[in-house]
C-alpha positions as CSV (number, residue, x, y, z in Angstrom):
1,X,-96.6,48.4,95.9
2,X,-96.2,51.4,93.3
3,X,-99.5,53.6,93.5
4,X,-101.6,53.6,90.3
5,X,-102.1,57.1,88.4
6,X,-105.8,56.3,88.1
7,X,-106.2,60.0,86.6
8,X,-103.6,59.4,83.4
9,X,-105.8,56.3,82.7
10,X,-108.9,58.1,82.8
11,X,-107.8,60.6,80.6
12,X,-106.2,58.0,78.1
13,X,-109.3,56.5,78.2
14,X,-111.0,59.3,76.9
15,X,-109.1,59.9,74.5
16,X,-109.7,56.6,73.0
17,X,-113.0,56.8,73.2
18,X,-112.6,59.9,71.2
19,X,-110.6,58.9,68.4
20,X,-112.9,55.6,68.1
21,X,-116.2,57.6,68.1
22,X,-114.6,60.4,64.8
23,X,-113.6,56.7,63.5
24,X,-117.4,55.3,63.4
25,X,-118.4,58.7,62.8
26,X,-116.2,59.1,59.4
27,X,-117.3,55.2,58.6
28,X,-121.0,56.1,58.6
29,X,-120.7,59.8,56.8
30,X,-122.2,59.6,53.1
31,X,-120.0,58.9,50.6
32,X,-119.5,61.4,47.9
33,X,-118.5,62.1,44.2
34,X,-114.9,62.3,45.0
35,X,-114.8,58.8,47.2
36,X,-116.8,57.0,43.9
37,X,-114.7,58.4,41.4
38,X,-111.7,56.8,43.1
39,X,-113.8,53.9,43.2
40,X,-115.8,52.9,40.6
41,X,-116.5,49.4,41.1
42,X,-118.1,50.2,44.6
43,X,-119.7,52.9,42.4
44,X,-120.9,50.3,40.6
45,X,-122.4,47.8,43.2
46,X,-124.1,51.3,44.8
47,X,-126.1,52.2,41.6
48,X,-127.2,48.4,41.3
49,X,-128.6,48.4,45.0
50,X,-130.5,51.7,44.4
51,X,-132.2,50.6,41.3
52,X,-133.0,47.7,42.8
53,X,-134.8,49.9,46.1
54,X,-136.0,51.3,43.9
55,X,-137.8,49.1,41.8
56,X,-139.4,47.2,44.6
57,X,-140.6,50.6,46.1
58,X,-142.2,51.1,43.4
59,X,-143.9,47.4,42.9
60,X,-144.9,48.4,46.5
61,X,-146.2,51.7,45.9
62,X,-144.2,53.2,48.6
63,X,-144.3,56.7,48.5
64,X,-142.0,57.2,50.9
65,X,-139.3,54.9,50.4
66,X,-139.5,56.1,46.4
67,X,-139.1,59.7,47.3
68,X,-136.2,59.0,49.7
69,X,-134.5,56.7,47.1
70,X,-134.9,59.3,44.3
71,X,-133.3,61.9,46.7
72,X,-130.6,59.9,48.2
73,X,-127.4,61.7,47.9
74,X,-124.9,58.7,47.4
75,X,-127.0,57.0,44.9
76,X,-127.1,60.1,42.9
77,X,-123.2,60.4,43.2
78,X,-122.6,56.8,42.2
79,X,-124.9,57.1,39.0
80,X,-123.0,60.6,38.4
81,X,-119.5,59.5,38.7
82,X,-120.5,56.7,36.2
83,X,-122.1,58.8,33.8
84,X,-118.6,60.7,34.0
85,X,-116.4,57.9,33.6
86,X,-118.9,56.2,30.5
87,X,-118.5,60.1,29.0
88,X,-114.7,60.4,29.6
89,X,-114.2,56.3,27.8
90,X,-116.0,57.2,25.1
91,X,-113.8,60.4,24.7
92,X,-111.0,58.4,25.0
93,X,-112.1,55.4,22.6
94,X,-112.8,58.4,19.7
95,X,-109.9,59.8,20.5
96,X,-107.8,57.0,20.0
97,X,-109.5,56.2,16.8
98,X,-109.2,59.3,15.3
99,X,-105.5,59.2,16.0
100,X,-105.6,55.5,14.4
101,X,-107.6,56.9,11.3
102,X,-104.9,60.2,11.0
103,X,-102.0,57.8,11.1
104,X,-103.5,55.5,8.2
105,X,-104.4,58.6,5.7
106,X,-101.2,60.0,6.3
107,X,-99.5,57.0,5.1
108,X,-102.0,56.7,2.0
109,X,-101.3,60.1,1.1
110,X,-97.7,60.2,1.8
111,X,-97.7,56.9,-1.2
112,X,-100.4,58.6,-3.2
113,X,-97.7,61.8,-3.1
114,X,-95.0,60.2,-3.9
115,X,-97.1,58.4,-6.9
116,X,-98.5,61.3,-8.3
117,X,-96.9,64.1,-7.1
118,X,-95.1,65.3,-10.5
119,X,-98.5,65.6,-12.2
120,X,-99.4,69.2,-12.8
121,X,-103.1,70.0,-11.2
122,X,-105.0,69.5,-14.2
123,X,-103.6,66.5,-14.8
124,X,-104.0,65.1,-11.0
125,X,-107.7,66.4,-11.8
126,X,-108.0,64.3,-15.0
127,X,-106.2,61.1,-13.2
128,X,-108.7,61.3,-10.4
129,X,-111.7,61.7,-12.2
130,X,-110.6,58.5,-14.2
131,X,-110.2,56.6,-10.8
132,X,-112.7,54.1,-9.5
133,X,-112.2,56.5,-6.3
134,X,-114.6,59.3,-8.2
135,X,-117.1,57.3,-9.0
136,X,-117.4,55.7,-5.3
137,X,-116.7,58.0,-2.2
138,X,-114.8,56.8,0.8
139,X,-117.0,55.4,3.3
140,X,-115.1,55.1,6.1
141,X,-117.3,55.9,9.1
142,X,-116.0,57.3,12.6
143,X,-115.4,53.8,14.0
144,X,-112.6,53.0,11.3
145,X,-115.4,50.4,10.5
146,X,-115.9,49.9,6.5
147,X,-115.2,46.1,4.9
148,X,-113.0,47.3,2.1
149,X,-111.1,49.7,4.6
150,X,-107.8,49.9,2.8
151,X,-109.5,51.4,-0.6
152,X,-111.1,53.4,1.4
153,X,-108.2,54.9,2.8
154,X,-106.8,55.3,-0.4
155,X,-109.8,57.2,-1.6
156,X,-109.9,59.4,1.0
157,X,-105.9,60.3,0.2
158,X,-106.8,60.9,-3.5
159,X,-109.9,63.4,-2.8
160,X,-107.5,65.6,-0.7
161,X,-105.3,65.7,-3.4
162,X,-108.0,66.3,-6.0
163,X,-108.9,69.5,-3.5
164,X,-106.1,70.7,-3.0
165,X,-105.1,70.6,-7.0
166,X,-108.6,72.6,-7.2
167,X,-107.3,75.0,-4.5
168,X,-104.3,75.8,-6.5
169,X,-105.5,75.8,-10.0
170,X,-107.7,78.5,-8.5
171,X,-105.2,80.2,-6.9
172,X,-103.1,80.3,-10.2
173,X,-106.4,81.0,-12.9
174,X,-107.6,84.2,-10.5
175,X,-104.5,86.0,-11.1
176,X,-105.0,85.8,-14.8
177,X,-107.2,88.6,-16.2
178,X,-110.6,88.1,-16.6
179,X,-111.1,89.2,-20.6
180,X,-108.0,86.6,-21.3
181,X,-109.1,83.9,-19.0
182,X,-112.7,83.5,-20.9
183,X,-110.6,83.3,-23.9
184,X,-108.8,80.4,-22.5
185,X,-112.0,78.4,-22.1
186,X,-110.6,75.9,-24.5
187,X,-107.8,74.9,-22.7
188,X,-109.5,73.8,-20.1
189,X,-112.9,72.9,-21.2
190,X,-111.4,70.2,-23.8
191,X,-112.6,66.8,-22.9
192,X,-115.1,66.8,-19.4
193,X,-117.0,70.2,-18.3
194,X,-118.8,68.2,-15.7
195,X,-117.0,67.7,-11.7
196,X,-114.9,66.7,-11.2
197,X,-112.5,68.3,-13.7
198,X,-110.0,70.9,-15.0
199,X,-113.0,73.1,-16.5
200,X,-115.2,73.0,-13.4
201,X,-112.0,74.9,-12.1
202,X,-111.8,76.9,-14.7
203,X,-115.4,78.0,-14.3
204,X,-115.4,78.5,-10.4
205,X,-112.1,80.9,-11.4
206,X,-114.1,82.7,-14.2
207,X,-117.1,83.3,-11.6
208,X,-114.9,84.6,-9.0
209,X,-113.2,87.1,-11.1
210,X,-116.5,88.3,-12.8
211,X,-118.4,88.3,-9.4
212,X,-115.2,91.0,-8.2
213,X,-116.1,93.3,-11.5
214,X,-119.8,93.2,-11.3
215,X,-120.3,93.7,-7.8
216,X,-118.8,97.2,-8.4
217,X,-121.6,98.0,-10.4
218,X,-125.1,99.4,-9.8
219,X,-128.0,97.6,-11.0
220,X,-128.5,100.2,-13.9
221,X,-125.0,100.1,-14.6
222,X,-124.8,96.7,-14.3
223,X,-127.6,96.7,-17.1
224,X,-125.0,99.2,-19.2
225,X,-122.5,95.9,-19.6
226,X,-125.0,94.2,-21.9
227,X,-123.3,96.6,-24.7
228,X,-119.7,95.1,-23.5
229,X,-120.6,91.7,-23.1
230,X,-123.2,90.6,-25.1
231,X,-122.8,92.7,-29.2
232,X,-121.0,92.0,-31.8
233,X,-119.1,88.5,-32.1
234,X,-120.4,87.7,-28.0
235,X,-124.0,86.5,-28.3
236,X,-125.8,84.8,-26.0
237,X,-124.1,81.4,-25.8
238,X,-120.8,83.3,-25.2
239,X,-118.9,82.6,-22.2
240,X,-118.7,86.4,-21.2
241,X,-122.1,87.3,-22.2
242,X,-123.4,84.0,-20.5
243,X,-121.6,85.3,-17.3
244,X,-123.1,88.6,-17.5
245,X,-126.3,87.2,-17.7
246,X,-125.8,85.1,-14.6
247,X,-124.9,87.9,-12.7
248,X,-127.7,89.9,-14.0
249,X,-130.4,87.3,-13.1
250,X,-128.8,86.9,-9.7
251,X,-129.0,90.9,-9.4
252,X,-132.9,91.3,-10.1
253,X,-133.7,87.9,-7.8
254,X,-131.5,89.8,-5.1
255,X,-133.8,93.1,-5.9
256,X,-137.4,91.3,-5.7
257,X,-136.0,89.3,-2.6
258,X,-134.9,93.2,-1.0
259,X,-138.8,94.5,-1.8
260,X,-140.4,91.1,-0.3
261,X,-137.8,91.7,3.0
262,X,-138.7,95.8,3.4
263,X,-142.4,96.4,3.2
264,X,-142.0,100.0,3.5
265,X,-139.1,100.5,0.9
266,X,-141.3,98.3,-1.8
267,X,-144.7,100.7,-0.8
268,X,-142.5,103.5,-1.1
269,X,-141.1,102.5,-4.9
270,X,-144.0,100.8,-6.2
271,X,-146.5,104.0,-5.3
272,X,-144.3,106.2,-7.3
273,X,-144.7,103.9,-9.9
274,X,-148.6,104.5,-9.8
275,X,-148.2,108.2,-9.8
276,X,-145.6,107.9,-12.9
277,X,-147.8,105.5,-14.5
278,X,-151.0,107.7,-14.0
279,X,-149.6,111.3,-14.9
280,X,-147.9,108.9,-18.2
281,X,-152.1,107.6,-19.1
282,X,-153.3,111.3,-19.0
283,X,-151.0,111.9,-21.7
284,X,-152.1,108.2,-23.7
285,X,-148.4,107.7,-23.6
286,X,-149.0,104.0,-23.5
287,X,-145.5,102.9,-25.1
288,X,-143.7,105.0,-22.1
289,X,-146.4,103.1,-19.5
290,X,-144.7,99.6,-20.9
291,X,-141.4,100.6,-21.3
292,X,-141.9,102.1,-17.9
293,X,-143.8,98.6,-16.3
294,X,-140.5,96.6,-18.0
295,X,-138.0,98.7,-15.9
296,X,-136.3,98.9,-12.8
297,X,-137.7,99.6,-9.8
298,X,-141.0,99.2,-11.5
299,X,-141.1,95.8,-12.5
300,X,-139.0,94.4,-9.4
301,X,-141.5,95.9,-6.9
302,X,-144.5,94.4,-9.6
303,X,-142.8,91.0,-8.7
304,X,-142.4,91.6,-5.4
305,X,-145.7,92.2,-4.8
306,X,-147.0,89.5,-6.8
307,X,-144.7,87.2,-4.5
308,X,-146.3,88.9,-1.6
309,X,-149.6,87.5,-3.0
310,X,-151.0,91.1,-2.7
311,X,-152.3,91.1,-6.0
312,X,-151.5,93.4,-9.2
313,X,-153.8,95.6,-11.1
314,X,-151.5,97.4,-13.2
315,X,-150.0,100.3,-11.5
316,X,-153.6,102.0,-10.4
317,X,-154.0,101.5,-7.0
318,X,-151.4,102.4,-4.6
319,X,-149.5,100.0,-1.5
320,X,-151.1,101.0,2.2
């Protein structure tokens, strides 16, 4: 009879032994976030079971068992790797109807171009302020969801078309000089001066070229227009003077808001004040002392204070 290598089968034996103990071994390590993302329905049985340890730990009022639930590391990377994938379906569902929402405006405004696409922008303007679309935004809400959907779309076309008409009748009335555009108010003010229409463009354009000149100027300066803007033919209810005064108002609010902001630059003003207002009562100049009281910085850091609820007592007592 052939002799037996009794040592090759010990050492095959061992090695089998080996390769089943890293097989049980691997079977019984935790699983992790990377082995439930690539499963999610065992992810899903896993979060069940430890909810349900959970709960009847806690009916229990077992201390132990709740604290080693609450820290137990698959649990924790089941209910993670769900969290993920609710997060990364809900991405994909906006996503989706977003792209859904895009692809239905485009069409709208693709028909709404070719319908009114030859009209000049205040025309659009007029057309769109007629529409039923005006009077009742587009409602369409994130989901797509709205029971008139298709109106809806079509509103939605026909206010980006009312902007961007806005946008370029802008574009096109600032590059007209300011002087000649307030003399143009009547071409654009005719029928409607409310929004939406061809004069609330006109209007914005006005303010945006006026706003450009007046910033330039100082507040006393800015004070100096009034002879420009406001005599002769231009009185109050004139476009230009009105815009002056707008600017003006918006000037002294911006002053009294400065003062209220800087303590130390509204002590520093208003206590020269006192000082020009007492050297002015020595004299019984008490014209000056009003004309004085009615002027810049003066009356601005009067307000101020007053805001400031620190009282006012007519330019005696000084700021500490």
């Amino acid at each position: 009879f052939p002799r037996l290598n009794y040592g090759r089968y010990r050492g095959m034996n061992k090695t089998l032994l080996v390769s089943v103990f890293f097989l049980l071994l691997a079977g019984c390590s935790e699983k992790d976030k990377n082995y439930y993302a690539q499963h999610l329905e065992e992810a899903e049985v896993k979060t069940q079971e430890c909810r349900e340890e959970l709960r009847k730990a806690t009916l229990r009022q077992d201390r132990r068992m709740i604290d080693k639930m609450k820290n137990d590391v698959e649990c924790h990377a089941a209910d993670e790797v769900l969290k993920e994938a609710k997060k990364l379906k809900e991405e994909k569902e906006r996503l989706e109807r977003e792209a859904k929402i895009k692809a239905e405006l485009e069409r709208e405004q693709k028909r709404i171009g070719e319908r009114y696409g030859k009209l000049t922008w205040q025309e659009f303007i007029a057309t769109f302020a007629a529409s039923e679309c005006a009077k009742k935004p587009a409602t369409i809400n994130d989901k797509g969801k709205d029971k008139n959907k298709d109106r809806d779309y079509e509103c939605r076309a026909m206010e980006e078309m009312y902007k961007q008409s806005v946008k370029f009748g802008k574009a096109q009335l600032t590059q007209v000089p300011y002087e000649k555009l307030l003399a143009q108010k009547g071409l654009y003010c005719v029928d409607s001066q409310t929004k939406p229409s061809a004069c609330e463009v006109w209007n914005e354009s006005v303010t945006e070229l006026a706003r450009a000149i007046f910033d330039k100027f100082s507040f006393n300066e800015l004070l100096e227009q009034e002879k420009i803007y406001c005599e002769g033919e231009r009185d109050a209810s004139h476009p230009a003077c009105r815009m002056w005064a707008q600017f003006l108002d918006e000037r002294k609010k911006n002053i009294v808001k400065q003062y209220m902001e800087n303590y130390e630059k509204l002590k520093t003003d208003y206590n020269a004040c006192v000082d020009q207002v007492d050297e002015l009562r020595k004299e019984d100049k008490w014209e000056e002392i009003v004309e004085l009281s009615a002027a810049y910085p003066c009356k601005y850091a009067r307000d101020a204070r007053i805001q400031l609820k620190l009282g006012y007592d007519g330019f005696k007592n000084k700021l500490k």
